[in-house]
TIGU-940183 format. One record per residue: y, z, x of N, C-alpha, C, O in turn. Coordinates in steps of 0.2 Angstrom, whole numbers, padded with zeros to 4 digits, always signed. Example, Ala and Ser with C-alpha at 12.3 -4.5 7.8 and 13.67 -1.06 7.14 Angstrom:
<atoms>
-0028+0039+0066-0022+0039+0062-0016+0039+0066-0017+0042+0071 -0011+0035+0064-0005+0036+0068+0000+0039+0064+0006+0040+0067 
</atoms>
This chain:
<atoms>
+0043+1204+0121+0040+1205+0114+0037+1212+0114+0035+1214+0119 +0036+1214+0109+0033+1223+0107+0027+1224+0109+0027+1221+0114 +0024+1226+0109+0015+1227+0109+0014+1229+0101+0018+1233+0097 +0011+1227+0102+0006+1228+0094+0002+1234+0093-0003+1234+0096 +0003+1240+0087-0002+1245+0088-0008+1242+0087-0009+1236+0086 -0013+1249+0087-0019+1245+0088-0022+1247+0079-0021+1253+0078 -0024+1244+0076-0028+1246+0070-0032+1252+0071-0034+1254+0076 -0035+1254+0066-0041+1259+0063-0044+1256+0057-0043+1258+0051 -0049+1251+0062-0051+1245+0055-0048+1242+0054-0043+1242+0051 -0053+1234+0055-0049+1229+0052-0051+1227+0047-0047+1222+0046 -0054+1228+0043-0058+1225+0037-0056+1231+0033-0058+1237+0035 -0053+1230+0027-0053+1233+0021-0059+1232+0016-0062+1226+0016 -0062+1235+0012-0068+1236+0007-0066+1237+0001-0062+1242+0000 -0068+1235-0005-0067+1238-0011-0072+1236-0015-0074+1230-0015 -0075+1238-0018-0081+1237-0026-0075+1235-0030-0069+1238-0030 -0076+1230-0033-0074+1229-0041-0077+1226-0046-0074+1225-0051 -0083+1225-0045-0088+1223-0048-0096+1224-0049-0099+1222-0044 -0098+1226-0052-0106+1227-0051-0108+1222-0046-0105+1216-0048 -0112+1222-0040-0113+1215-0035-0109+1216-0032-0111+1217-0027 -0103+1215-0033-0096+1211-0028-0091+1216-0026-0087+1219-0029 -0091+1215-0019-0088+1221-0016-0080+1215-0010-0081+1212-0004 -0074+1215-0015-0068+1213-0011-0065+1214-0003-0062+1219-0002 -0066+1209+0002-0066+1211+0009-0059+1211+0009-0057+1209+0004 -0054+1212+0013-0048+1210+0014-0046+1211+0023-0050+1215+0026 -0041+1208+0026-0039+1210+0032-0032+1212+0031-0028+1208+0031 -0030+1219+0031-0024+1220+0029-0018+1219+0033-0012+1219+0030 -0019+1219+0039-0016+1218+0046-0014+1211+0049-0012+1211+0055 -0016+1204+0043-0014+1197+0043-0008+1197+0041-0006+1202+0040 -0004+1194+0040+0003+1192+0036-0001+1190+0031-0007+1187+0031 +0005+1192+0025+0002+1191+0019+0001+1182+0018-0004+1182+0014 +0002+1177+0019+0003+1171+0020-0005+1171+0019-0007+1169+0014 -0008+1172+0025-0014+1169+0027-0020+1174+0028-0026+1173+0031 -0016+1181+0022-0023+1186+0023-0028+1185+0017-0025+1187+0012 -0033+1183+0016-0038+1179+0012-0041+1185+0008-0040+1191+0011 -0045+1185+0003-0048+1189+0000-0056+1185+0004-0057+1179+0005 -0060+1189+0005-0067+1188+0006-0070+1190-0001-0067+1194-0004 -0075+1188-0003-0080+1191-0007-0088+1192-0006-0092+1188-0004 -0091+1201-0006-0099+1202-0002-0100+1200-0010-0095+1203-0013 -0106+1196-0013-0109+1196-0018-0118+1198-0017-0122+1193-0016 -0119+1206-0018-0128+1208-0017-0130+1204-0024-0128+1206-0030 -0137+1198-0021-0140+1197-0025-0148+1200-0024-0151+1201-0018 -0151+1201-0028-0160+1204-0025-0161+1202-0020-0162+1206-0016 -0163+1198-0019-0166+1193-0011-0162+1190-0006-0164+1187-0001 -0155+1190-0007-0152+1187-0003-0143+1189-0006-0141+1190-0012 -0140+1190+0001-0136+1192+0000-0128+1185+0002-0130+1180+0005 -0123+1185+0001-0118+1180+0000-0110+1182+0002-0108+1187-0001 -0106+1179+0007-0100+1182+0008-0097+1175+0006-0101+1170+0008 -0093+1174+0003-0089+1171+0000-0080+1169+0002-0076+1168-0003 -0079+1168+0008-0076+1165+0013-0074+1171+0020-0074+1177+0020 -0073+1167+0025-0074+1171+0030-0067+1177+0033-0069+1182+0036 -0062+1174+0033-0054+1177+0035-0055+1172+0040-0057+1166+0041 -0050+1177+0044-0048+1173+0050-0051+1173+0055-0050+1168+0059 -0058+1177+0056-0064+1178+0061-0058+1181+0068-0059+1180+0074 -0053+1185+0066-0049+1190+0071-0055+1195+0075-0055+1196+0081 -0058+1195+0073-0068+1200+0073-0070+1199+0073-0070+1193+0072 -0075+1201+0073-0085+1200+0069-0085+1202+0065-0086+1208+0065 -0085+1198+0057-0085+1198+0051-0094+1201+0049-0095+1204+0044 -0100+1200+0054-0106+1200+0052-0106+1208+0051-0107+1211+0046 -0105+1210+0059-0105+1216+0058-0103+1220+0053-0107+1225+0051 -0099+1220+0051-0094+1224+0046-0098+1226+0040-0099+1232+0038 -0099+1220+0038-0103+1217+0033-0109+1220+0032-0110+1223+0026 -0114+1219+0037-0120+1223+0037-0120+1232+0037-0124+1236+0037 -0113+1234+0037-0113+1242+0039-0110+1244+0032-0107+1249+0033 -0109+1240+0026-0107+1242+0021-0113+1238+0016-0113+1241+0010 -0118+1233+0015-0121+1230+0010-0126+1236+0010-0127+1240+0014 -0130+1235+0004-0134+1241+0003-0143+1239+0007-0148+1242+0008 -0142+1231+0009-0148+1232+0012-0147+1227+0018-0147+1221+0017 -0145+1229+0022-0143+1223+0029-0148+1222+0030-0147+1219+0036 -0156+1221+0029-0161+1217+0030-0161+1210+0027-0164+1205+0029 -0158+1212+0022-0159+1204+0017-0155+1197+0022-0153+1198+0027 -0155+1191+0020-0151+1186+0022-0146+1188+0019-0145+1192+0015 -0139+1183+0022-0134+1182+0020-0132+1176+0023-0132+1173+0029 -0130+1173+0017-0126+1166+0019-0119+1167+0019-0115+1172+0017 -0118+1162+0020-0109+1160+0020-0106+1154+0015-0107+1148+0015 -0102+1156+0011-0099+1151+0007-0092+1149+0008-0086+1152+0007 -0093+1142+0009-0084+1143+0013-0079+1138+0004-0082+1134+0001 -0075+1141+0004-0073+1138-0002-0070+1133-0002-0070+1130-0007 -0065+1130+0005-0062+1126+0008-0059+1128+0015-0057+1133+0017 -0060+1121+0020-0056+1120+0023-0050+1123+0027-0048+1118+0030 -0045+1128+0027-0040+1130+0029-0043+1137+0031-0047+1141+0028 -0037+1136+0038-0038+1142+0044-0041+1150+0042-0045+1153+0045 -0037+1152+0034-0039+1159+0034-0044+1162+0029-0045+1167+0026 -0048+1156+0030-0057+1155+0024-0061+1154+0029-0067+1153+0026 -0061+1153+0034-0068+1149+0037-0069+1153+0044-0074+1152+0048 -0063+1159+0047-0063+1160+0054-0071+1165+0056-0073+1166+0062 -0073+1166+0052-0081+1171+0056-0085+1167+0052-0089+1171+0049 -0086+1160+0050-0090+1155+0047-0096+1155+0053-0102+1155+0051 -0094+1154+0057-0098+1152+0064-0103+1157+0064-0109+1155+0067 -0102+1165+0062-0107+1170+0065-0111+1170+0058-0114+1176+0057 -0113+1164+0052-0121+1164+0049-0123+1160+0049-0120+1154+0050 -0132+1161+0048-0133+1155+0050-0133+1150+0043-0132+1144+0042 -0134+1153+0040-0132+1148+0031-0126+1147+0029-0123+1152+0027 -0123+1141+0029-0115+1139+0028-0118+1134+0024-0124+1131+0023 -0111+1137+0018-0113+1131+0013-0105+1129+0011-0100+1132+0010 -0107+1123+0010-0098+1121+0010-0098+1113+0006-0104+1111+0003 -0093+1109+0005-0093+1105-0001-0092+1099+0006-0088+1100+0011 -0095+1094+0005-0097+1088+0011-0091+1082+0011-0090+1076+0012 -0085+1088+0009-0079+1083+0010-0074+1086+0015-0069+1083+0017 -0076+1095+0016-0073+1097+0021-0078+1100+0027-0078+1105+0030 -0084+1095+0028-0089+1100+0030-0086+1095+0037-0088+1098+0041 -0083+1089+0039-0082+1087+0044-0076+1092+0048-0077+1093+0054 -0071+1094+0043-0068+1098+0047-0068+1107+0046-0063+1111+0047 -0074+1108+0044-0078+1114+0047-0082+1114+0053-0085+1118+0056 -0082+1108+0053-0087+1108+0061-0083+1108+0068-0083+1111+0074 -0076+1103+0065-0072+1103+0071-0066+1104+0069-0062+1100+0068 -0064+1111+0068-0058+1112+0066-0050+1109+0070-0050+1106+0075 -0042+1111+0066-0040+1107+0071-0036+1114+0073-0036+1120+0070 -0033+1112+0081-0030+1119+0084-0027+1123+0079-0023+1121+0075 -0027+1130+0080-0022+1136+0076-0021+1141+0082-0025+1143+0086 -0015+1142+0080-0014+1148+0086-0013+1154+0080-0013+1153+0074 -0011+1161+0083-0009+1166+0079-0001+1168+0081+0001+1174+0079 +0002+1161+0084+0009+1161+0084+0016+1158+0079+0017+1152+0079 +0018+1162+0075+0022+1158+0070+0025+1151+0073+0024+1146+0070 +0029+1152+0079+0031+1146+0082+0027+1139+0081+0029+1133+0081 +0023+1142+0080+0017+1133+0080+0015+1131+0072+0012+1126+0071 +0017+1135+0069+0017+1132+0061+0022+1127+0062+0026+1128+0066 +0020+1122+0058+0026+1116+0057+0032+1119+0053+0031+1124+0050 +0039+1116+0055+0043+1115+0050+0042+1115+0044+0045+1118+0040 +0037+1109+0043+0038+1105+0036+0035+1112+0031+0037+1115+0026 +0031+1114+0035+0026+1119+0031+0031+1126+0029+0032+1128+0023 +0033+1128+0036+0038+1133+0033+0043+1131+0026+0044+1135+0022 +0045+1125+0026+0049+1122+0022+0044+1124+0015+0047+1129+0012 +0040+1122+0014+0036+1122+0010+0033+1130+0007+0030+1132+0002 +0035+1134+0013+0033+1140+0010+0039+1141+0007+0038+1144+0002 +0045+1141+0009+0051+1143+0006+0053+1140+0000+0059+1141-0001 +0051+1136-0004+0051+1132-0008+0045+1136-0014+0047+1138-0020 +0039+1136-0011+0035+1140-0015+0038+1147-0018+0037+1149-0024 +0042+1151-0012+0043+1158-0016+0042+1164-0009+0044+1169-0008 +0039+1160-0005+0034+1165+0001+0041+1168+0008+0041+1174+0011 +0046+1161+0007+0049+1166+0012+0047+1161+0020+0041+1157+0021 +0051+1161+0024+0050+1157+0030+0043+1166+0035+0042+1172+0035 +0040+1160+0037+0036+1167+0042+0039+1168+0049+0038+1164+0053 +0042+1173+0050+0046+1175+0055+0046+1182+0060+0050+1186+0064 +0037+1182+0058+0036+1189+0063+0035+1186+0070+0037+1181+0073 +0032+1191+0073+0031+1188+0081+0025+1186+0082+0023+1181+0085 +0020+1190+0078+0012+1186+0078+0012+1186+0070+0015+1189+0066 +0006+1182+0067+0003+1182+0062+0000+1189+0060-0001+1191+0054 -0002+1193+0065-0004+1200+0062+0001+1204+0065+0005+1202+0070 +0001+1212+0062+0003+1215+0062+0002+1221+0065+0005+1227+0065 -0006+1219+0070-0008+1224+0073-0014+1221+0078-0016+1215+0078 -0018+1226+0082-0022+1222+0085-0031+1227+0083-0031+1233+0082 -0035+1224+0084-0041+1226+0084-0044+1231+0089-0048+1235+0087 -0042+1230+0095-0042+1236+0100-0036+1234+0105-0033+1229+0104 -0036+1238+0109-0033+1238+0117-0034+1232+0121-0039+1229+0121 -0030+1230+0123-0031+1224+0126-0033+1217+0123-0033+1212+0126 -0034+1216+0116-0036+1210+0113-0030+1204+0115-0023+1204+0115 -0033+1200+0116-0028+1194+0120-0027+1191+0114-0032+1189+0110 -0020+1189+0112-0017+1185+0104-0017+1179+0106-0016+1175+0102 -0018+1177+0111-0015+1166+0114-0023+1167+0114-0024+1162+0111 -0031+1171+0115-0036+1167+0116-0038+1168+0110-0045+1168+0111 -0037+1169+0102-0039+1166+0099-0039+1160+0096-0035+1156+0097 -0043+1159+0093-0044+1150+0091-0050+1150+0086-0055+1154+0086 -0049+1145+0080-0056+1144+0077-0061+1143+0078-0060+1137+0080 -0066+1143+0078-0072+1143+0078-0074+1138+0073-0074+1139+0067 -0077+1129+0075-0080+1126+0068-0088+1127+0069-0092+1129+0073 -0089+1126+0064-0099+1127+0064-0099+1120+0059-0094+1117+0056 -0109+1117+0060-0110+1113+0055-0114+1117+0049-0118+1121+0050 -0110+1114+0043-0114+1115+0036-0121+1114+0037-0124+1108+0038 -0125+1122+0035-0132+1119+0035-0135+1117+0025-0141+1116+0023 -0130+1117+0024-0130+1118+0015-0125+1113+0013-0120+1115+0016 -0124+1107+0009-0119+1103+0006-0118+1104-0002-0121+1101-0007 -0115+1107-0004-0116+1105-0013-0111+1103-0016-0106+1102-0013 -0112+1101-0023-0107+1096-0026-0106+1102-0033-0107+1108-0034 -0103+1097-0037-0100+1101-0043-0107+1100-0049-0110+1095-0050 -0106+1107-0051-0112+1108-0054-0118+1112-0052-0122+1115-0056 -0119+1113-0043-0123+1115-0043-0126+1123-0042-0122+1127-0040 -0132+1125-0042-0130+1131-0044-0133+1136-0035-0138+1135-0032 -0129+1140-0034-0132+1146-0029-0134+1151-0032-0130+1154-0035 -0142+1153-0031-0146+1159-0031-0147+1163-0027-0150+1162-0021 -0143+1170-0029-0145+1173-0024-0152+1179-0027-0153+1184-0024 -0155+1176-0032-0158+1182-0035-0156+1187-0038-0153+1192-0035 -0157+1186-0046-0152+1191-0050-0145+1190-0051-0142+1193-0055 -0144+1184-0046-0137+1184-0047-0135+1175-0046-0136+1172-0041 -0134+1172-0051-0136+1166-0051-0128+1162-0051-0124+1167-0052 -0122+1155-0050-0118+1155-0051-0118+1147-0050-0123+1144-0048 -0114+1144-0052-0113+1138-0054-0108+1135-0050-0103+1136-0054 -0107+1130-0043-0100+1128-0042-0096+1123-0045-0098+1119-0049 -0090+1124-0043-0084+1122-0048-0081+1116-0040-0080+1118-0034 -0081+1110-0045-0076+1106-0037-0071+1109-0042-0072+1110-0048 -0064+1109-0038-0057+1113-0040-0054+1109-0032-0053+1111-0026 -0053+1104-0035-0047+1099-0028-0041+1099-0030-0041+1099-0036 -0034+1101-0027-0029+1099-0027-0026+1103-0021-0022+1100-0017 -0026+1109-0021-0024+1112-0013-0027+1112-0009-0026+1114-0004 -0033+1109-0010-0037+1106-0004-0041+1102-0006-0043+1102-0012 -0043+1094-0002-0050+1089-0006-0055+1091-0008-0059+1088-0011 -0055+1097-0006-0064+1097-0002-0065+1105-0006-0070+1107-0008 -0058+1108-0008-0062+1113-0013-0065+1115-0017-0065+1111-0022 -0069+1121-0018-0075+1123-0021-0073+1129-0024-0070+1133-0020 -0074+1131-0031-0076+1138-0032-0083+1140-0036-0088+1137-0035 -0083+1145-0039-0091+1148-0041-0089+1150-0050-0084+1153-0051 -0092+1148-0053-0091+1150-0060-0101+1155-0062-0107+1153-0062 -0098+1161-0064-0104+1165-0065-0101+1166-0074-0097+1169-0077 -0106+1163-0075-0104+1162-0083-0107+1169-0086-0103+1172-0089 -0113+1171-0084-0114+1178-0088-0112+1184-0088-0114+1189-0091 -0105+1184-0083-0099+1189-0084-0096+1187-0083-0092+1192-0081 -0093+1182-0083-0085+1177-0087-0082+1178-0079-0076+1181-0079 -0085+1177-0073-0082+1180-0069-0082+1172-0064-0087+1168-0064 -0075+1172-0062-0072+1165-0060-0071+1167-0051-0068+1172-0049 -0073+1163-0047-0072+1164-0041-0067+1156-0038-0069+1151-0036 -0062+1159-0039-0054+1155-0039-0052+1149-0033-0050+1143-0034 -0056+1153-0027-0053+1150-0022-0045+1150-0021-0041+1154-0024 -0042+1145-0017-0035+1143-0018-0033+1142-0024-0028+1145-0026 -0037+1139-0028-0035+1135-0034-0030+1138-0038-0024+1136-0039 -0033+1146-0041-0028+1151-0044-0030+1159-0040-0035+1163-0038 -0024+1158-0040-0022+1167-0037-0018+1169-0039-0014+1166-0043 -0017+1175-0038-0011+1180-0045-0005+1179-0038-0005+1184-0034 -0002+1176-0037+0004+1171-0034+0006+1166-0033+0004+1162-0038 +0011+1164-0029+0014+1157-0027+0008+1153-0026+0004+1155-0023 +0008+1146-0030+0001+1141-0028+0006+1137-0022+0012+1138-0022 +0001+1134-0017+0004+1129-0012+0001+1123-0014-0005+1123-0015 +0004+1118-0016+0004+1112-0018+0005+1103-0014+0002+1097-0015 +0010+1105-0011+0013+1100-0008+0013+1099-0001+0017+1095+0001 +0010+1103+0003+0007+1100+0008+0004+1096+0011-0001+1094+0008 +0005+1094+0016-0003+1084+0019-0010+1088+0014-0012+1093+0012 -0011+1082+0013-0020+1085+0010-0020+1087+0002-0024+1085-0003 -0016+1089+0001-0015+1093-0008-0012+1087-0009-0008+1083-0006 -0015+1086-0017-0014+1083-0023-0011+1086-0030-0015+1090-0033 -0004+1085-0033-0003+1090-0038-0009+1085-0044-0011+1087-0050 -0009+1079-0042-0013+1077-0050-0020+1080-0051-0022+1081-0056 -0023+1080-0044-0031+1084-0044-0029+1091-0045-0033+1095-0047 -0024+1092-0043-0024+1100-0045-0024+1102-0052-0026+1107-0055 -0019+1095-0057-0018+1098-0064-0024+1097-0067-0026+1102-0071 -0030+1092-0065-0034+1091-0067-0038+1098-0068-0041+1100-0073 -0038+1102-0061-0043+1107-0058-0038+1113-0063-0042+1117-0066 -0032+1114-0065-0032+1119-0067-0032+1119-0076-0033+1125-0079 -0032+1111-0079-0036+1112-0086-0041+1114-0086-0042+1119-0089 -0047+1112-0082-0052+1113-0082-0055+1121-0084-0058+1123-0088 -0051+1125-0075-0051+1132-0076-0048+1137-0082-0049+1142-0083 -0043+1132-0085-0042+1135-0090-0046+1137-0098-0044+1141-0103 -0051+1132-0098-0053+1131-0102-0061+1135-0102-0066+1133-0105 -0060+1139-0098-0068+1143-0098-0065+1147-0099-0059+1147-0099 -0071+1151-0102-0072+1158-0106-0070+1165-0101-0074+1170-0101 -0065+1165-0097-0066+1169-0091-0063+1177-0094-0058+1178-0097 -0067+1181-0093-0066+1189-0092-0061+1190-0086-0055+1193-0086 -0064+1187-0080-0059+1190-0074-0060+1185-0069-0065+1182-0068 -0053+1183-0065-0052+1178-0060-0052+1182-0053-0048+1187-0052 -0057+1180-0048-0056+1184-0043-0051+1176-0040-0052+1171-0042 -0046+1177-0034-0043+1172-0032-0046+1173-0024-0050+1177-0021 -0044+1166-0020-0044+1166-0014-0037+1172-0013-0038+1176-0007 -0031+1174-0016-0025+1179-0012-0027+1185-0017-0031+1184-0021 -0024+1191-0016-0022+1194-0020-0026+1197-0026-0032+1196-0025 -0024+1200-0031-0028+1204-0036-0033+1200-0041-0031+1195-0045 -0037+1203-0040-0040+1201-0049-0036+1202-0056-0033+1207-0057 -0035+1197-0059-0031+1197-0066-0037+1192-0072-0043+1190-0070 -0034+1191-0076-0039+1192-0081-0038+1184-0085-0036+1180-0081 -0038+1183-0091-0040+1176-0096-0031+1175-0096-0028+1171-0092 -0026+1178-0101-0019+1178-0102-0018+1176-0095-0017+1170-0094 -0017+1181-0088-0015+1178-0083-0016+1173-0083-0012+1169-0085 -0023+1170-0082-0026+1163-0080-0021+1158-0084-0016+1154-0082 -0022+1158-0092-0017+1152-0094-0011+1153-0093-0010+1149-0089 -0007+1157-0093+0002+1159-0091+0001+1155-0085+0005+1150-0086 -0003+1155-0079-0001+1152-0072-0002+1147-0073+0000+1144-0068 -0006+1143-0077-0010+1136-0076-0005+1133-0081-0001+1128-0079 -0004+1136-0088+0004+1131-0092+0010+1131-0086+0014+1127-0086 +0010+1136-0082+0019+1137-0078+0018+1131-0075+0023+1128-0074 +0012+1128-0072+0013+1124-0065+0011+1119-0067+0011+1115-0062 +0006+1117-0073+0006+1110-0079+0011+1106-0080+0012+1100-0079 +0017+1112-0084+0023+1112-0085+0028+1107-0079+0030+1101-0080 +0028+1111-0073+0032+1108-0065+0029+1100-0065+0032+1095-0065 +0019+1101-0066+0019+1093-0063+0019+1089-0068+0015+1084-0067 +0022+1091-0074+0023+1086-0079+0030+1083-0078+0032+1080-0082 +0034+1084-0074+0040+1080-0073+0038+1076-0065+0042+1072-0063 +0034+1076-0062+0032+1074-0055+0031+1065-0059+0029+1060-0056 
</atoms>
């Protein structure tokens, strides 16, 4: 098998928001490279899920936020491998107490496609994604020598539980969660009403939604994506891929209302 070059940077950065600066890991396969979100509130600072934890997501973090003295918590949006992997390095986890059992004990993940199920590649090639068929999950390594077979996830216990409705303050920056169940039980996203700014999760992304995996429900999902569709949204940041705006939002939510209205 090849050796892997080595990266120059594993964390990608971008501002797109007054506040919110989008992390990415570009060197994931597309499958499973997650959007992070840093949200600077006055008094306390917020990342909004973790990647794969390939790294030390903390560091990075504090070498770009405008005051790395402040706190920072962690908000995991759900349960699956490429949201939660540098969850372990805060000490504030806040997560929805129906995935907080298996944030604590997560189940094995290797970074070898070999070990995905079948069923699941099936499922990706049915979505749109295509069978995954590289040699590792990424496409490069972090340094010299980084050992690919000893990674593994990391579970932590939620020191934070919340339900739908409630609101996270970071000072100046206030936000309201959203339960949004159907590609995961246990997911959560964040609705900031005062700049119509929607934090997606799984739920919607400017992509292929995965629905039909163990665990996903398409009827909690139809439910999750009337719901989303009916705010006042300016801009959808997603768990994948790009920010899009209100038009996207309904186009994706009628296309796949549509699908499970014949289910």
């Amino acid at each position: 098998m090849a050796e892997l070059p080595v990266a120059h940077g594993w964390y990608g950065a971008e501002k797109i928001l007054p506040r919110i600066t989008r992390i990415t890991e570009p060197h994931v396969h597309p499958v499973y490279s997650a959007n992070m979100y840093l949200v600077e509130g006055d008094a306390v600072d917020m990342i909004v899920d973790s990647g794969m934890g390939i790294v030390p997501l903390k560091p990075f973090l504090d070498g770009i936020r405008t005051d790395a003295a402040k706190p920072i918590w962690c908000f995991t949006t759900h349960a699956h491998a490429d949201h939660f992997g540098a969850m372990h390095e805060f000490d504030t986890r806040i997560a929805h107490p129906i995935d907080a059992p298996d944030l604590e004990a997560p189940s094995e993940y290797t970074l070898d496609p070999k070990d995905i199920p079948e069923s699941f590649q099936q499922i990706l090639i049915e979505c749109g994604y295509g069978r995954i068929d590289t040699p590792w999950m990424i496409d490069a390594v972090p340094y010299q020598g980084y050992d690919l077979r000893a990674w593994t996830l990391k579970g932590a216990p939620q020191t934070r539980l919340v339900e739908d409705g409630d609101i996270v303050d970071l000072g100046g920056w206030a936000a309201e969660v959203l339960f949004v169940p159907g590609h995961d039980a246990g997911q959560i996203g964040l609705w900031h009403a005062e700049s119509g700014t929607l934090f997606g999760a799984d739920a919607v992304y400017d992509g292929p939604l995965i629905w039909q995996a163990p665990g996903m429900s398409a009827a909690d999902y139809a439910a999750t994506l009337k719901r989303l569709m009916a705010l006042p949204v300016e801009v959808v940041l997603g768990g994948h891929d790009d920010p899009f705006g209100k038009a996207r939002l309904v186009e994706m939510c009628e296309h796949y209302l549509a699908i499970w209205a014949d289910l």
